[in-house]
C-alpha positions in Angstrom: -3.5 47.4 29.1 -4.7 49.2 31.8 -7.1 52.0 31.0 -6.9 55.4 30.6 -7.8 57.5 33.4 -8.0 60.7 31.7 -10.0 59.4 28.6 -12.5 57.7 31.0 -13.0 61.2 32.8 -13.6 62.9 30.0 -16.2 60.4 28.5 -17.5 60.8 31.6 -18.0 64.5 31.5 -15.3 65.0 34.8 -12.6 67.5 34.8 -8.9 66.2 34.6 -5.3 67.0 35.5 -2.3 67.0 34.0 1.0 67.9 35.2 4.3 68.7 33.9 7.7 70.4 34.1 10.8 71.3 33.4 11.8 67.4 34.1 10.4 64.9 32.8 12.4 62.0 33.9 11.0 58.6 35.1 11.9 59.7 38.7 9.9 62.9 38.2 7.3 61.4 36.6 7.1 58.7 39.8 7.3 61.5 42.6 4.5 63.9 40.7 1.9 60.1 40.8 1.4 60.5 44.3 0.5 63.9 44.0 -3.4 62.9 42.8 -2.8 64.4 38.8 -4.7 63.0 36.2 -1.7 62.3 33.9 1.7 63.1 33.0 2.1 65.6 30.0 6.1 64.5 28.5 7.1 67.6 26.6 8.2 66.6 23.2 8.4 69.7 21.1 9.9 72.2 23.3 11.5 69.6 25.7 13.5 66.6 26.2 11.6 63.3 25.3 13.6 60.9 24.0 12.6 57.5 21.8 15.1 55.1 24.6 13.4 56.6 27.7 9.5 56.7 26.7 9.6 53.4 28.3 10.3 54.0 31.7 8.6 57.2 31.5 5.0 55.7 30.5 5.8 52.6 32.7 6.1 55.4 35.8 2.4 56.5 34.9 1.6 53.4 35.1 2.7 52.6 38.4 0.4 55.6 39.7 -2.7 54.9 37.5 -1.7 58.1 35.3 -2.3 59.0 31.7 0.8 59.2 29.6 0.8 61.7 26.9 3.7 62.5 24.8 3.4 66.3 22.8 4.9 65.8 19.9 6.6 68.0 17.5 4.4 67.2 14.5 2.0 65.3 12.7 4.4 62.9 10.9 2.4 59.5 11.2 4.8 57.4 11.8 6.2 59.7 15.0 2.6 59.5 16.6 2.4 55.6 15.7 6.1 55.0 17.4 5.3 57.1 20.2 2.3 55.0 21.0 4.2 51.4 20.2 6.3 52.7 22.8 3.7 52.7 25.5 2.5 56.7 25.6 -1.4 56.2 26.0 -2.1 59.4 25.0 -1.1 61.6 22.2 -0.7 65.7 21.8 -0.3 67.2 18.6 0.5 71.1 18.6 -0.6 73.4 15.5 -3.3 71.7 13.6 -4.8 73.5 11.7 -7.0 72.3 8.9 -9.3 69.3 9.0 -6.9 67.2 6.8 -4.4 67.5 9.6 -6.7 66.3 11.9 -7.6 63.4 10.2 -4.1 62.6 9.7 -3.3 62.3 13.5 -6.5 60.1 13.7 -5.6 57.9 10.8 -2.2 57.1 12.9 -3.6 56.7 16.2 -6.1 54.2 15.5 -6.0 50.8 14.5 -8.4 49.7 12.2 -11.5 50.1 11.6 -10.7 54.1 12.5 -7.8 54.6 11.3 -4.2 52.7 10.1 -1.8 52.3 13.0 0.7 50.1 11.6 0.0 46.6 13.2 3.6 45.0 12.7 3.6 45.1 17.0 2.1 46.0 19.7 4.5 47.5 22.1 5.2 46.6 25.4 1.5 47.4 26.4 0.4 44.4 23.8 2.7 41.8 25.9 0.8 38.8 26.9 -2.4 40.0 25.5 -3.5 38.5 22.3 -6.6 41.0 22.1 -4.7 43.7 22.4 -5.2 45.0 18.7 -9.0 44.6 19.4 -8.9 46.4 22.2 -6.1 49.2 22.4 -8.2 51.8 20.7 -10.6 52.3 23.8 -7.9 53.6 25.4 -6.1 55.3 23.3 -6.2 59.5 24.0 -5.8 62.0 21.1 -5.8 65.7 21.9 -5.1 68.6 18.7 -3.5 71.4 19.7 -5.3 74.6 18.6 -2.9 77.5 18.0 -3.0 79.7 15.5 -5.4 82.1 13.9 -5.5 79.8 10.8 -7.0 76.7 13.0 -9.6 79.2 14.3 -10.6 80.0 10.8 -11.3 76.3 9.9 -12.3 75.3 13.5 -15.9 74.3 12.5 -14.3 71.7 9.9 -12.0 70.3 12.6 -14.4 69.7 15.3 -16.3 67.7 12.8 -14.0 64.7 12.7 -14.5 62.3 15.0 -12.6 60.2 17.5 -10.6 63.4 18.4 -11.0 63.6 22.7 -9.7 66.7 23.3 -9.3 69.6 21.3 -6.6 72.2 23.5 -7.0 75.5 23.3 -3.1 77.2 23.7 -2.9 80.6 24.7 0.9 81.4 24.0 1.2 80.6 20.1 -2.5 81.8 19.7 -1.1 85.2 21.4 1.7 85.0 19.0 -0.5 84.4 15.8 -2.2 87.1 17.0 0.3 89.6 17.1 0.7 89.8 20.3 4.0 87.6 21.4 4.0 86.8 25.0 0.9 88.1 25.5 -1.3 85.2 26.5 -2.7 86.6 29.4 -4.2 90.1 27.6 -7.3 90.8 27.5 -7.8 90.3 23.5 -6.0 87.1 23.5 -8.4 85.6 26.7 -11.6 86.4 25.2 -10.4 84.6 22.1 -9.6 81.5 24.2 -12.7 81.9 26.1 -14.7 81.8 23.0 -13.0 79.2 21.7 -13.5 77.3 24.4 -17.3 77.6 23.9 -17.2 77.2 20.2 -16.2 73.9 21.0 -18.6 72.9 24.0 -21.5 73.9 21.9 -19.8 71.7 19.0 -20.5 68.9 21.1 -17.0 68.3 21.5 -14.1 68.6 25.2 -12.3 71.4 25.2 -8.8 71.7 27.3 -6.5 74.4 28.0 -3.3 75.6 30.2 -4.8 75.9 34.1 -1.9 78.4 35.5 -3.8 81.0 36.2 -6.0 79.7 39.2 -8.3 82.5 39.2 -9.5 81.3 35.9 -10.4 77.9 36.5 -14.0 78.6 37.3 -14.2 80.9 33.9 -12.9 78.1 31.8 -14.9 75.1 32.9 -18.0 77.5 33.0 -17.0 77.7 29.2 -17.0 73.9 28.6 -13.1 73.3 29.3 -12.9 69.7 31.0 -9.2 69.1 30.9 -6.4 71.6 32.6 -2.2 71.6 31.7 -0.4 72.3 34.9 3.2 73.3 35.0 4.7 72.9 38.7 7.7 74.9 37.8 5.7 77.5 39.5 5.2 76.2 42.3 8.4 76.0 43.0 9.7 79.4 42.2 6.5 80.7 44.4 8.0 78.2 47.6 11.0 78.8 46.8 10.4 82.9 47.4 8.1 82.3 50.6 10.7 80.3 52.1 13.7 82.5 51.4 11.5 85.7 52.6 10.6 83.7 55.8 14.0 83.4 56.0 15.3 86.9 55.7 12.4 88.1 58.1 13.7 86.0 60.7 17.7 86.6 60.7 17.3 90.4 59.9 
């Protein structure tokens, strides 16, 4: 037990972090904490998080006062409920897109009295804490992943359940329910986002999405977003070119 700094942030109104990558190995995880991020975003459904290493993985947050959140691939209770016995302290579930879904991943989340988490154990973040099961829900994080056309149909009905954190708005598979595959970053497909993103502001509720494009922060939290995904593959591609061109300017 040891909080949840990207849960607390949000409650609190702040805007918050998250980084990930093509790696998401402990050592990764370890190097990125002294970076300032929020949290850790271990990629699940189109990467390569494993049951044996959520572990060490979570246990590396934890060494840099970072949120651990695990996307999973669906919203099969009993993934979300292992994923959180194994110490992820946050949870990220992709395409939901009815309210039943959503109170499905809250139902597994949560220990009574909100939900049903199964209470056989409590993980490694339960040792030595016989209050655990009281306590674990404060700082538990659940974000729903919205996606597709049909989830902004029946947004209305999904921002009304409660105990959801963060609802994350996803520009790539919205793009692609759109019609237009990779094309997150058109015109049609932004506006959508940034009216989602408002939609669910003036619900009351904390709305996230991808933070690539720096030129767009300011847009996005002016439209309620409070929580940013941040992929440093790009950063290093973008050193990567600056140093090989420094290179090649000086030995020409």
């Amino acid at each position: 037990m040891r909080g949840n700094r990207i849960k607390q942030k949000l409650q609190a109104g702040a805007v918050t972090l998250a980084i990930t990558g093509h790696s998401i190995s402990s050592d990764t995880i370890d190097f990125c904490g002294q970076l300032g991020f929020d949290g850790f975003w271990i990629e699940g459904e189109h990467g390569s998080a494993a049951w044996e290493h959520l572990g060490d993985q979570t246990r590396a947050c934890d060494l840099w006062g970072m949120t651990s959140i695990l996307r999973v691939h669906d919203h099969e209770p009993g993934r979300i409920t292992r994923a959180l016995d194994l110490g992820v302290n946050g949870i990220a579930v992709p395409h939901v897109n009815t309210r039943q879904q959503a109170e499905q991943v809250v139902n597994a989340a949560y220990y009574a009295p909100i939900g049903t988490r199964g209470a056989y154990g409590s993980g490694r973040r339960g040792y030595g804490d016989p209050e655990y099961l009281h306590k674990v829900n404060d700082e538990t994080l659940v974000i729903l992943l919205i996606e597709e056309v049909a989830a902004l149909q029946q947004l209305d009905e999904i921002l009304a359940v409660p105990q959801v954190d963060l609802f994350f708005v996803a520009p790539s598979d919205l793009a692609q329910s759109m019609g237009y595959l990779g094309g997150r970053n058109r015109p049609e497909v932004q506006q959508v986002v940034l009216e989602t993103l408002h939609r669910i502001g003036a619900a009351g509720r904390v709305a996230g999405t991808v933070g690539y494009d720096e030129a767009m922060l300011e847009t996005y939290i002016a439209r309620g977003a409070r929580f940013f995904l941040i992929n440093y593959d790009a950063w290093i591609k973008q050193g990567a070119g600056r140093y090989l061109q420094t290179v090649a300017e000086v030995t020409r």
